[in-house]
N, C-alpha and C positions, 0 to 999 in steps of 0.2 A: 427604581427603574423596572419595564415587564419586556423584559428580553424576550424574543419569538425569534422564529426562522423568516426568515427576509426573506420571499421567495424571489425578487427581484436579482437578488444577491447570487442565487443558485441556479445550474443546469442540471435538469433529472432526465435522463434517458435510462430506459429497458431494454436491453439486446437478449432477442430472443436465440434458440438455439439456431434457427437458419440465419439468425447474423443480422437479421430486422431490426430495426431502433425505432425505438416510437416514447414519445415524449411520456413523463408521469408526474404526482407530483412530488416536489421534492420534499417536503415535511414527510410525509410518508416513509421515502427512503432513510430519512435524517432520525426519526423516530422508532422507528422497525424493533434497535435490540435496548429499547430503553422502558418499552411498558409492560412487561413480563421478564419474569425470574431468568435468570441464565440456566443451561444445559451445560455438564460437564464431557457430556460424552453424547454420539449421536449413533441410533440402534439399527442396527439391519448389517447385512454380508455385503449386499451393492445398494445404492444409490442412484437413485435418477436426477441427473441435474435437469430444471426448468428452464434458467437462465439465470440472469444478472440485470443487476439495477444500481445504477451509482447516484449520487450528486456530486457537482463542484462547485466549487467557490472561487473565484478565480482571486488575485490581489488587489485589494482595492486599491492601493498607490502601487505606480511603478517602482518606486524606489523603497518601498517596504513589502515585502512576502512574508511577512508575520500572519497576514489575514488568508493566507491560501487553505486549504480546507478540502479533504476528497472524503465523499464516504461508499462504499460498495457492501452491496446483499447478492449476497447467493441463495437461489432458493435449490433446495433438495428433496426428493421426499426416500424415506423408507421405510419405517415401520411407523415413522411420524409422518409430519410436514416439517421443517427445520427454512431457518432464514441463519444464515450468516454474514456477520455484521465486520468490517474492517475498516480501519479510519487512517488517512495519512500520519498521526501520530502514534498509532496501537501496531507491536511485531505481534501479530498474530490474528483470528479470530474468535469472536462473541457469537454462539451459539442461541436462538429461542424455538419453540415449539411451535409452531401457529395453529389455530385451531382449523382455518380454513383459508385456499388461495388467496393471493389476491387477485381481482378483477381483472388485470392483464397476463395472469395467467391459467386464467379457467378453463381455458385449450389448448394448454402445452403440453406436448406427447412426453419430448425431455427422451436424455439418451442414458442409459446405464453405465454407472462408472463404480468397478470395484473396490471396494475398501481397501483392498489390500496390492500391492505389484507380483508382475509375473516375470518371470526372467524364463528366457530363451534363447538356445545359437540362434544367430544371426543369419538373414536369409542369402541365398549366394546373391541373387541383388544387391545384398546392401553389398557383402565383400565385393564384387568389382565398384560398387562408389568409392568402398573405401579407398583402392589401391589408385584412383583418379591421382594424376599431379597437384591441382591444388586442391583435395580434399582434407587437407589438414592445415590447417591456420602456423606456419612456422613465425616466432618473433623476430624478424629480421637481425638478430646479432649471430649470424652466425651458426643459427638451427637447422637439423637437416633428419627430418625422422621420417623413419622407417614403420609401418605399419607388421604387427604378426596379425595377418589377414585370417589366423585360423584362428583370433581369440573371442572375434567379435560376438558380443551378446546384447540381445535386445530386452531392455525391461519395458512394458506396459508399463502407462500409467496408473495410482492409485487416488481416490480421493483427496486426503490430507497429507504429507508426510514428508521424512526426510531420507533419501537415498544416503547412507554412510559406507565409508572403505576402512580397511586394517588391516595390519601389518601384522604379523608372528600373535604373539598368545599374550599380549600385555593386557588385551582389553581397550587400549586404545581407537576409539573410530573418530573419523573425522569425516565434516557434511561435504558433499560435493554440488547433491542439485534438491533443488525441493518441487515437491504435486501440491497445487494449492487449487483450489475451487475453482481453478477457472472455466472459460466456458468452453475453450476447444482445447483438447487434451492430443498431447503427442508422446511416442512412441521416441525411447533415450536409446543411441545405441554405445556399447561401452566396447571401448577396445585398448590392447596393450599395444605400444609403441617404442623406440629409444633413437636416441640422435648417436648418429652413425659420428659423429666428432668427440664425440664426449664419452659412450657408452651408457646414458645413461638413460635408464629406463621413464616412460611417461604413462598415465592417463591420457587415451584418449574417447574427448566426450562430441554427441553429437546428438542436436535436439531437435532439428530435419530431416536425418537421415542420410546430408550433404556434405556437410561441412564439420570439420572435426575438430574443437580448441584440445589445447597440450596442457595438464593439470600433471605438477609434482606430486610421485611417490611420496606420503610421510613417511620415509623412513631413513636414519642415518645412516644406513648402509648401501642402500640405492639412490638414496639423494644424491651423494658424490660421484657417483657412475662408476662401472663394473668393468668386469672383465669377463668374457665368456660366457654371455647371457642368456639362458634360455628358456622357454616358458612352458607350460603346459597347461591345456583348462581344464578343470575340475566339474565344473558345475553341468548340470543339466535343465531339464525343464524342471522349475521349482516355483512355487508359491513363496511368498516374503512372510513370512509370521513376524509380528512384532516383534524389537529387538530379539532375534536370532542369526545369529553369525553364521552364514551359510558361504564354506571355502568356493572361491571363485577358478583363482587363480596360483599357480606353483613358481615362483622363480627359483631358477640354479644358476648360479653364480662364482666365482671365483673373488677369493678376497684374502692378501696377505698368504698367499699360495695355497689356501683351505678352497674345497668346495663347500658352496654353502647354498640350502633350500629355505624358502621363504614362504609360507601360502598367503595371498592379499582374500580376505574376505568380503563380502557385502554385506549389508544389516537396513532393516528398512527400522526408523523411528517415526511413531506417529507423533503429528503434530496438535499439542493439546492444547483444549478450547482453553481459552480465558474466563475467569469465574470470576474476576474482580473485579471494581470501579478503577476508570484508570488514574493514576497519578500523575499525570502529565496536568501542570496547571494550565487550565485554559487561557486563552489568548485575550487579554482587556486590552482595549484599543479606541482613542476618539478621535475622529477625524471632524474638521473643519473645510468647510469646501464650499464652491463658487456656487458649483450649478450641481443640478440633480442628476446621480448615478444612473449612467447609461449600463445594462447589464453587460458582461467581462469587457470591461471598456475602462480599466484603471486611469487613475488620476496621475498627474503629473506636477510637480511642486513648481507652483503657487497655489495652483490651483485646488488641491486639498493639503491639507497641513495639520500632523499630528502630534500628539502631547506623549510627555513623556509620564513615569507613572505617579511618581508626587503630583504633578499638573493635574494628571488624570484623577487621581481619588480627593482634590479639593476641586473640577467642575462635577463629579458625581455627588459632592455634597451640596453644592450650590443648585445642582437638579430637585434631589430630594424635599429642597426647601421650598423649593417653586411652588406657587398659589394659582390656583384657580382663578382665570380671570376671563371676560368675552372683548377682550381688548385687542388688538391688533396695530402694530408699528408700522414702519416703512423698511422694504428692503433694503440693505447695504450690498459692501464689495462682497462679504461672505455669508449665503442666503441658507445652509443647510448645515445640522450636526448629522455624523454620522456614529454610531459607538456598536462597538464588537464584547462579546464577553463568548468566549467559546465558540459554537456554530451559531450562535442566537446573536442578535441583532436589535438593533430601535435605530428609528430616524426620525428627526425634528425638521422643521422648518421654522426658518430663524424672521424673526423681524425688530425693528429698533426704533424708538424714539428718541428724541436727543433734547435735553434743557440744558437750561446754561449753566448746570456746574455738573450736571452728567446724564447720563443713558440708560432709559430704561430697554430691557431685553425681554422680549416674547418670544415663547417655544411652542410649536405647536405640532404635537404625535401626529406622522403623516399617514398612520394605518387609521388613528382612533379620531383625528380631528380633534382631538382635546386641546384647547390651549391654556397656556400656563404665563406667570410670570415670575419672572427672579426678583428675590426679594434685593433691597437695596445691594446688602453683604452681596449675593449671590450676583450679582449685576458688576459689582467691582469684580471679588473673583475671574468672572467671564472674562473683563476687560484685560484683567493682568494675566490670563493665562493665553488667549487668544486677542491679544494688541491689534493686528492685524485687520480685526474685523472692524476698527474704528479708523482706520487707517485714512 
C-alpha cells in the first residue's frame, strides 16, 4: 500500500492575527513537525505569535469517528522561527525550527506574547464587574457566594504553561487553567470568594473579565467550610518565574475552637515540548462504499461499510498480491475502497467481472490511475470479506 494525505479527505485554513482565514494546503500543515528534528525548548524572553494553521478530517461514516483527525501549527518567532505542531491525539505540543516563513506568512507583523505571566491587583473596573449579581456562575443546589472584592488579581497571559494553586507548605499545587499557543490571548482574573450557607471558602476564576466559575480550595480544612473567615492579599506586582511558589493569599480561620492562618500560593509550570514519536497506534480502517467521497459529507450505512481488523489485514494482503493489469470490469452496487492508516489515506476504484463459477476484481489507484487485479485467492478474500459487493 503507498498511503498519502488525501487532500480531498482535509480542510486546511490559516487564521491570521486579524482573524483572516484563507485557505492552504493541507499536506503542508499535516507535514510541518514530521521533516526536521524536534526542539526541546524554544529561545527568547517574548515571542511573536504569527498565527495559526490547522487541518481536519472530518468522519468518514457517521456512525464511526475513528477516522476524525485535527492537526494545528502555531507559528512563533524569537531568536528562531519555531512551528508548533498539536494533533487531536498528542496532550501537548511538537516543537521545529524553520529555516524560513512560510509563504502566507511573509507579512505577518504577529503581536508579542511573554514567556512568562504577570500578576497584578485587579483594576477597580474589573472589582465592580466582580460585585455584578450574576457575575459569578453559582451551581444551582443551593450556592450563594460572596465575592472579597479586595482580593481580585489579574495574571496576563504567558506563551505555554500551567497556572498552579497551594495550600500551606506540603509542596502540593494543583492546575487550575492553562496558556497554550493560542491566537488571541486573555487576561485571567483570580479572586477569593465563600458561600455565605456553608462558610466555605472558593476560587473564583474568570477568563473575560465577566463572568466568574467557583473552583474548590484543595485543602482539607477549607474544603469542609469555616468559621470566621478572613483573607488578606499578599502578592503584588510580580513576574511568574518557573516553578516559584510566590504567597498569594492569607486565610484566618477558626477551626475546633483554634485560630488558624493558611497562605494559598501561585506557581506558573511551563508546559514542556514533546521530544517523542507518539505512541498512540494509528487508526487502520477500510471502508467500502457506493459513490465517491463528497468532502466532510460522511457516509451513512449502507452506503459505506467497514471491516473489522482480522477482515482488514487479510483484504490488505489480498492488495498486496494484486497484478498489474490494463483490464477494466463493470461497475457494481459498491464502486469504491476507501483505507485509512493514521492521517494518510489511498482510494481505489473498484470494477468486476463475473463468470460462471466467480468474479474477477479490478482496483484501480484514483490519484495514480494504476490498475490492478486480484489474484484468484485475493478475489475470494474480497468476496467473503465484503459479500455485499456481489449482492
Amino acid at each position: 500500500m503507498q498511503y498519502d494525505y488525501v487532500a480531498s479527505h482535509w480542510t486546511a485554513e490559516r487564521v491570521a492575527m486579524d482573524e483572516s482565514v484563507q485557505q492552504v494546503d493541507p499536506k503542508t500543515i499535516l507535514t510541518q513537525c514530521e521533516e526536521q528534528e524536534l526542539v526541546s525548548e524554544i529561545e527568547g524572553d517574548a515571542l511573536t505569535m504569527l498565527g495559526i494553521a490547522y487541518a481536519t478530517r472530518m468522519p468518514f461514516s457517521e456512525q464511526n469517528g475513528t477516522t476524525y483527525a485535527f492537526t494545528q501549527v502555531a507559528y512563533v518567532e524569537g531568536e528562531s522561527l519555531y512551528a508548533l505542531c498539536q494533533s487531536n491525539h498528542l496532550e501537548g505540543y511538537r516543537a521545529i525550527k524553520l529555516k524560513t516563513r512560510p509563504d502566507f506568512l511573509k507579512d505577518e507583523e504577529g503581536i508579542e506574547v511573554p514567556m512568562l505571566p504577570q500578576l497584578e491587583s485587579g483594576t477597580d473596573e474589573a472589582r465592580d464587574a466582580l460585585q455584578r449579581k450574576d457575575s459569578i456562575y453559582e451551581n444551582g443546589q443551593g450556592q450563594k457566594i460572596r465575592p472579597f472584592t479586595e482580593t481580585l488579581m489579574t495574571i496576563s497571559p504567558s506563551f505555554n504553561g500551567t497556572i498552579e494553586f497551594g495550600v500551606g507548605d506540603e509542596g502540593i499545587y494543583h492546575p487550575y487553567f492553562d496558556f497554550a499557543p493560542y491566537l488571541v490571548k486573555h487576561d485571567t482574573n483570580v479572586a477569593l470568594g465563600y458561600d455565605v450557607l456553608t462558610n466555605t471558602p472558593y476560587m473564583l476564576l474568570s477568563h473575560d473579565g465577566r463572568y466568574y466559575g467557583t473552583y474548590p480550595i484543595q485543602d482539607s480544612d477549607l474544603v469542609q467550610g469555616t468559621d470566621h473567615v478572613s483573607v488578606r492579599v499578599l502578592a503584588d506586582k510580580k513576574t511568574l518565574g518557573p516553578l516559584q511558589p510566590f504567597p498569594l493569599y492569607e486565610f484566618t480561620f477558626e477551626i475546633g475552637g483554634q485560630i488558624v492562618s493558611k497562605t494559598l500560593s501561585i506557581r506558573f509550570q511551563p508546559n514542556a515540548l514533546l521530544r517523542e514519536p507518539s505512541e498512540v497506534e494509528p487508526v487502520s480502517i477500510a471502508y467500502l462504499h457506493r459513490y465517491p467521497y463528497e468532502p466532510n459529507v460522511p457516509f451513512n450505512y449502507p452506503d459505506a461499510i467497514s471491516l473489522g481488523h482480522d477482515a482488514q489485514e487479510r483484504l490488505l494482503e489480498a492488495l498486496n498480491e494484486a497484478r498489474p493489469t490494463k483490464r477494466v470490469g463493470e461497475f457494481g452496487a459498491y464502486n469504491y475502497l476507501t483505507l485509512f492508516q493514521g492521517n494518510r489515506g489511498q482510494q481505489f476504484e473498484l470494477s468486476y467481472h463475473k463468470r460462471s463459477s466467480k468474479v474477477d476484481v479490478y482496483i484501480e489507484e484514483i490519484d495514480t490511475e494504476r490498475q490492478f487485479k486480484l489474484t484468484s485467492e485475493g478475489a475470494e478474500t474480497f468476496q467473503d470479506v465484503f459479500p455485499q459487493a456481489f449482492e
